[in-house]
C-alpha positions in Angstrom: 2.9 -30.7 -20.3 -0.3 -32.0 -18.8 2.2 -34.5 -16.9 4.0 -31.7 -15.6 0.7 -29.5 -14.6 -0.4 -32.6 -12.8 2.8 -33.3 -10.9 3.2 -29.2 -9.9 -1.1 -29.4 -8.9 0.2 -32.3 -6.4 3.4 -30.9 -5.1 1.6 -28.0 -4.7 -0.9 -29.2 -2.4 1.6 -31.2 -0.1 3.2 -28.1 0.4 -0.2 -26.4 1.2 -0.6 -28.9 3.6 2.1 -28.4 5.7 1.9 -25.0 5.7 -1.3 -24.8 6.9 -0.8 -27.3 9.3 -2.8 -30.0 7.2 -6.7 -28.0 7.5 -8.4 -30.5 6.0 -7.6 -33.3 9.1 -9.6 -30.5 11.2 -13.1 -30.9 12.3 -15.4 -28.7 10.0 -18.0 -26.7 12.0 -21.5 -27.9 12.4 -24.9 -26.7 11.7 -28.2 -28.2 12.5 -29.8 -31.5 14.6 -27.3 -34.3 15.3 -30.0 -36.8 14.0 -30.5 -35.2 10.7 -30.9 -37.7 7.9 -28.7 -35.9 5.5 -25.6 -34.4 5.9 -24.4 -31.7 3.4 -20.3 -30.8 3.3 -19.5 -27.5 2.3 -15.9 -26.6 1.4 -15.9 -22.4 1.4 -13.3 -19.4 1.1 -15.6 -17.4 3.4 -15.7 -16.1 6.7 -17.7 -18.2 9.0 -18.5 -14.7 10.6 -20.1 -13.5 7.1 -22.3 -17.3 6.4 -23.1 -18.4 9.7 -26.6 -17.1 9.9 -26.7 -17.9 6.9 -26.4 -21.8 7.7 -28.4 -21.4 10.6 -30.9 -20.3 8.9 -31.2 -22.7 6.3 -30.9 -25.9 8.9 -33.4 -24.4 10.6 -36.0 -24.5 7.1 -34.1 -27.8 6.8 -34.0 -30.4 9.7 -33.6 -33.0 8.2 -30.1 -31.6 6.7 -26.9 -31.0 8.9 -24.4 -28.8 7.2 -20.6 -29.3 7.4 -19.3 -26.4 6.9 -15.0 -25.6 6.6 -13.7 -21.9 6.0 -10.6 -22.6 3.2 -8.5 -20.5 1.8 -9.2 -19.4 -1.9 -5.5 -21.0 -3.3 -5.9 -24.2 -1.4 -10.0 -24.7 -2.1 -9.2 -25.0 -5.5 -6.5 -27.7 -5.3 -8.4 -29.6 -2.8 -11.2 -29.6 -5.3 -9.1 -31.1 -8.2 -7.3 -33.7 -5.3 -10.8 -35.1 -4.6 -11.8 -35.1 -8.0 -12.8 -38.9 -7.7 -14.2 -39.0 -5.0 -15.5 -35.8 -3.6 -16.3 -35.2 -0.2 -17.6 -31.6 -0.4 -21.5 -31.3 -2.0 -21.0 -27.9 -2.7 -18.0 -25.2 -3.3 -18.2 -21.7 -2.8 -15.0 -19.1 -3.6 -14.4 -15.4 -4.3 -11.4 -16.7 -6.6 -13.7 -16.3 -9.3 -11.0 -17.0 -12.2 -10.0 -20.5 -10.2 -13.7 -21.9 -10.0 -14.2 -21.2 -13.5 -11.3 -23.0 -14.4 -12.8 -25.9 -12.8 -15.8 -25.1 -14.4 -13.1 -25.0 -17.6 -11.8 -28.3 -17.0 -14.5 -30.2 -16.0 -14.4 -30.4 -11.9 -17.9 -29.1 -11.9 -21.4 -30.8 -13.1 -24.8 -28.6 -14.2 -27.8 -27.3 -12.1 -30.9 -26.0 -13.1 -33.6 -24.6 -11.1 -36.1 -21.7 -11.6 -33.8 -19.4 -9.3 -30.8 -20.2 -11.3 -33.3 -19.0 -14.7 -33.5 -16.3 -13.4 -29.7 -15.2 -12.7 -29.0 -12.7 -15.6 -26.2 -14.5 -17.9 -23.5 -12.4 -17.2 -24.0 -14.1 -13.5 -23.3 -17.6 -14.2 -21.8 -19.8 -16.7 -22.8 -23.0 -18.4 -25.3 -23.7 -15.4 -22.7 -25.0 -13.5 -21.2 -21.9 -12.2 -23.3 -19.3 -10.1 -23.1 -16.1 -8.4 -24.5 -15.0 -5.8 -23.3 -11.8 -3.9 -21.1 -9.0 -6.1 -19.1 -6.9 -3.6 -16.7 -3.9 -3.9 -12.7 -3.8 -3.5 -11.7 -1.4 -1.1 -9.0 0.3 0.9 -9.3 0.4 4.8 -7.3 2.7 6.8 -6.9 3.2 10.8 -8.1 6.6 11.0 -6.4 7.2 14.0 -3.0 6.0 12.8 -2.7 7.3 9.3 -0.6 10.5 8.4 -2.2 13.1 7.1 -5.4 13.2 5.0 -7.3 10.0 4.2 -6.5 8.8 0.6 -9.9 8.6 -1.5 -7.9 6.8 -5.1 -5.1 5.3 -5.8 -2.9 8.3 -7.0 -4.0 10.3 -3.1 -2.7 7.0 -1.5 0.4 7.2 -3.7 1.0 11.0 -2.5 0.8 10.2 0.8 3.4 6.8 1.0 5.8 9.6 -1.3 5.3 12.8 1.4 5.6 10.3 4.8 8.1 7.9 4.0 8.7 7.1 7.4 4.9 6.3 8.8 4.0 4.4 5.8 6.9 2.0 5.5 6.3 -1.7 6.6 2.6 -0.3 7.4 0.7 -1.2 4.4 -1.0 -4.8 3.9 -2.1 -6.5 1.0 -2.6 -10.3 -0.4 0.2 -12.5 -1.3 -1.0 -13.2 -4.7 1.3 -16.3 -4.5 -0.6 -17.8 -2.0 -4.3 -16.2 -2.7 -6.4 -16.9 -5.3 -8.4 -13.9 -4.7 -5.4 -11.6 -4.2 -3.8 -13.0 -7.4 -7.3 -12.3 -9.3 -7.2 -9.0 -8.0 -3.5 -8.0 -8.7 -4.7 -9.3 -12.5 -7.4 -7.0 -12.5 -5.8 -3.7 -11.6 -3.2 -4.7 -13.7 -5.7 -4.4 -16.5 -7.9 -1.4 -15.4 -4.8 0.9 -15.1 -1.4 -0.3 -16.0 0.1 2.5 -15.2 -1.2 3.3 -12.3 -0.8 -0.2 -10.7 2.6 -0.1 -11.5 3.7 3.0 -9.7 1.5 1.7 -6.9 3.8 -2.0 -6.8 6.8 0.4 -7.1 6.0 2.2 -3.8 5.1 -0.9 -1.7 7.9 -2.1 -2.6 10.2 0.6 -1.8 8.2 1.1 1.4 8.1 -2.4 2.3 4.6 -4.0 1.9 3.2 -6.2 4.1 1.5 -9.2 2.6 -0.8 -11.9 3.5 -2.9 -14.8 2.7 -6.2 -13.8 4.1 -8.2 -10.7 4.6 -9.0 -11.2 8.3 -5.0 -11.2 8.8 -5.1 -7.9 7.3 -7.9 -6.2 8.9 -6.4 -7.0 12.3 -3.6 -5.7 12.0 -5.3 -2.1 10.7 -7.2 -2.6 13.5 -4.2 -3.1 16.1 -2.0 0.2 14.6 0.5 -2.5 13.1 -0.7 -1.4 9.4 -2.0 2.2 8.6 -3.7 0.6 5.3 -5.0 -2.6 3.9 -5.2 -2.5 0.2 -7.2 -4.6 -2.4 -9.9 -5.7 0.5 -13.2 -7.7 0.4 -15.4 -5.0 0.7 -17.8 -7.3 3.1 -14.9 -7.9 5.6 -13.7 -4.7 6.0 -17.6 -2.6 6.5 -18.5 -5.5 8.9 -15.4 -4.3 10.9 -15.1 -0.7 10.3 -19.1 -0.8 11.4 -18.2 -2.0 14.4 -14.7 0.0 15.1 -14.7 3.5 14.9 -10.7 3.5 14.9 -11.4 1.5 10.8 -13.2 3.6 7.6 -13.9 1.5 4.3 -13.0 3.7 1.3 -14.1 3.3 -2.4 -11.5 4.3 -4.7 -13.1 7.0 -6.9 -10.5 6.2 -9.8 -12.3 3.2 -9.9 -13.7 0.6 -7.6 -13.4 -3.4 -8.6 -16.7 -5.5 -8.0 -16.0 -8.8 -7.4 -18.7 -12.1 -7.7 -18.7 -15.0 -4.8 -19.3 -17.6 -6.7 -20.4 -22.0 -6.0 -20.3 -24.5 -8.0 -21.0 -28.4 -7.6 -18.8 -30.7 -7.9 -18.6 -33.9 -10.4 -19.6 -36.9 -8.8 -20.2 -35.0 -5.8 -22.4 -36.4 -2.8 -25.7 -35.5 -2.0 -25.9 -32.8 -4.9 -29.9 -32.6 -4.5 -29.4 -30.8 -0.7 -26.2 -29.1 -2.8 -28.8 -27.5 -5.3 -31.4 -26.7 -2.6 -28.6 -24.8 -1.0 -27.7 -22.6 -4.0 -31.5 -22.2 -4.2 -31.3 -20.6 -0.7 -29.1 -18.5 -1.2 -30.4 -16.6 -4.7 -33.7 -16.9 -2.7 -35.5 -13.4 -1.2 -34.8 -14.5 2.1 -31.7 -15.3 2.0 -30.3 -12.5 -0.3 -32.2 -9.9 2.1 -30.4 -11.2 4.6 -27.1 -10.8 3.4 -28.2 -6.8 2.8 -30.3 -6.7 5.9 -28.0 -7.8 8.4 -24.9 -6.5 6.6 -23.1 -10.0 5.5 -22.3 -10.1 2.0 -23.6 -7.6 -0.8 -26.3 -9.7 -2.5 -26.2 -10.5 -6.1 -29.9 -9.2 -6.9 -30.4 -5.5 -7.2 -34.1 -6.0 -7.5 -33.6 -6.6 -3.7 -31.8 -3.5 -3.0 -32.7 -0.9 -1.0 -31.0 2.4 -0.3 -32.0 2.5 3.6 -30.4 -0.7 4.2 -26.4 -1.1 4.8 -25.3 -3.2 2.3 -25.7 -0.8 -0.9 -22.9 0.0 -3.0 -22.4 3.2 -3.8 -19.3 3.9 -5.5 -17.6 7.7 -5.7 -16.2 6.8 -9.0 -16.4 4.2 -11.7 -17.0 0.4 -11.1 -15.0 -2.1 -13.1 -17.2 -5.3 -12.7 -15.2 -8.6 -12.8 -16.9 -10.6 -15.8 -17.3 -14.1 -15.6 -16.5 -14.7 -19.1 -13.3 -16.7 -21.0 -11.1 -13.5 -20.3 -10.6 -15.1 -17.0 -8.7 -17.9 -17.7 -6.5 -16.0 -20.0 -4.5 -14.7 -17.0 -4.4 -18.6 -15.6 -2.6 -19.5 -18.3 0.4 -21.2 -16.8 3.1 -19.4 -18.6 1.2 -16.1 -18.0 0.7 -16.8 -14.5 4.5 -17.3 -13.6 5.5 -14.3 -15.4 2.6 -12.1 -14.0 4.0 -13.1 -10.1 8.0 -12.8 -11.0 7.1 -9.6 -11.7 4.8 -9.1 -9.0 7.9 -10.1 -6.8 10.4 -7.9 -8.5 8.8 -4.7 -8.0 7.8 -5.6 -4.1 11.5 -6.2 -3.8 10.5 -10.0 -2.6 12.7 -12.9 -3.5 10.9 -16.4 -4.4 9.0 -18.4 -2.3 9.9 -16.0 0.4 
């Protein structure tokens, strides 16, 4: 079996490759001086749009670090951690995919870190010192207010009222992840699966009879909301979608108030990794103050700290209904479980109305 795993793992990521038209021969993007004595590579499912001040920030504390920095999808971050398991290149991973890094974390990909900001972390926001959070952000729905019929949904059962009662505007309009080729969309998929079975299934049942648009990444999905092309993205990283809805008044970010899903970013250090001190000053920075109050301030990311929060500033979640906080526990890796996995995304394809591999 492990044979097997190993040989699917490999096939797997020569197929991302190609697909993708083999990222990881492209250039990552570079922060700080050219004559810095360090360099730190940072392999990361994020936005460079949500971390770049970020990383210019911390070069800027840090000259004598440059940063290497390459934007990955969450699917193909975690196989390119596992392919460079013996020699890594990256010093520090970072993914929303929280199930897939704790799996490394599982199976031993990842190596401790221990600092007086990492102490700190409530328990329920890392695991085994080798795993941290640091920014816990809502799910949402975003809608083009100017293209979608009728009244604006505010749950899941509205939304489903409204793809029954306009057939016609909502088919092929509604986006969501690909959870065969997301991490993030497949850990999400999981997880409404489990808040409300029911539910979620008459929800799959309606894409798929309207024709459901999926994707790999959320920016694909926001843009096409934004263009008219989709009325709705579901199953969004709440970050994303208020950093464009602020700044397009065509876009609103809704909550569910059946419940909202709160999801944890999430960086680890590899084993055997390069350069892991710069790696653990990093993480440092970002469970620092500064650098959490700038994720809030300047509307990035929704920091990990609620000691930092304040209510005037942007980046405050305030749900309509219930949260459903994505633990960072063992429960995770049940729904990795090979077998389990398959089954969960033939059926996932069955009730889009999606053949394999399509």
């Amino acid at each position: 079996m492990r044979r097997f795993l190993v040989w699917g793992s490999v096939a797997l990521i020569a197929f991302l490759s190609v697909a993708t038209g083999k990222l990881w021969a492209t250039e990552p993007v570079w922060f700080g001086n050219v004559s810095a004595s360090r360099v730190l590579y940072i392999n990361s499912a994020m936005d460079l749009a949500s971390f770049e001040p970020i990383l210019t920030e911390f070069v800027a504390l840090h000259p004598d670090v440059r940063v290497a920095y390459r934007d990955v999808n969450t699917l193909e971050l975690y196989y390119q951690t596992i392919k460079e398991q013996n020699k890594p290149q990256a010093s520090l991973v970072v993914s929303s995919a929280m199930d897939l890094h704790l799996k490394l974390v599982n199976d031993g990909y990842a190596q401790t870190y221990q600092s007086s900001l990492t102490d700190r972390l409530p328990a329920n926001f890392k695991w085994r010192n080798q795993l941290f959070a640091f920014s816990l952000e809502p799910i949402v729905m975003l809608v083009n207010k100017k293209a979608f019929p009728g009244a604006l949904p505010d749950d899941r059962q509205s939304l489903l009222q409204t793809i029954r009662q306009n057939e016609k505007e909502m088919t092929k309009r509604i986006g969501t992840y690909d959870i065969r080729k997301s991490g993030v969309g497949y850990l999400l998929a999981s997880q409404d699966a489990r808040q409300a079975d029911v539910t979620w299934g008459r929800l799959l049942e309606a894409f798929g009879s309207h024709d459901v648009q999926t994707y790999c990444c959320t920016h694909e999905i926001i843009d096409d909301v934004a263009s008219g092309k989709l009325v709705l993205g579901y199953n969004l990283l709440g970050s994303y979608a208020s950093q464009r809805a602020r700044d397009d008044d065509r876009l609103k970010m809704i909550l569910p108030k059946d419940y909202t899903l709160m999801l944890m970013r999430v960086a680890l250090i590899p084993k055997g990794a390069p350069n892991t001190e710069d790696a653990g000053v990093f993480l440092d920075f970002l469970l620092s103050d500064k650098a959490q109050k700038m994720m809030q301030t300047q509307g990035l990311l929704f920091p990990i700290r609620p000691d930092l929060n304040s209510q005037n500033d942007p980046y405050v979640v305030n749900a309509p209904g219930p949260t459903g906080v994505i633990e960072l526990d063992q429960q995770l890796l049940v729904g990795r479980d090979y077998a389990k996995q398959k089954r969960f995304i033939r059926n996932w394809e069955m009730a889009l109305e999606i053949s394999e591999e399509e």
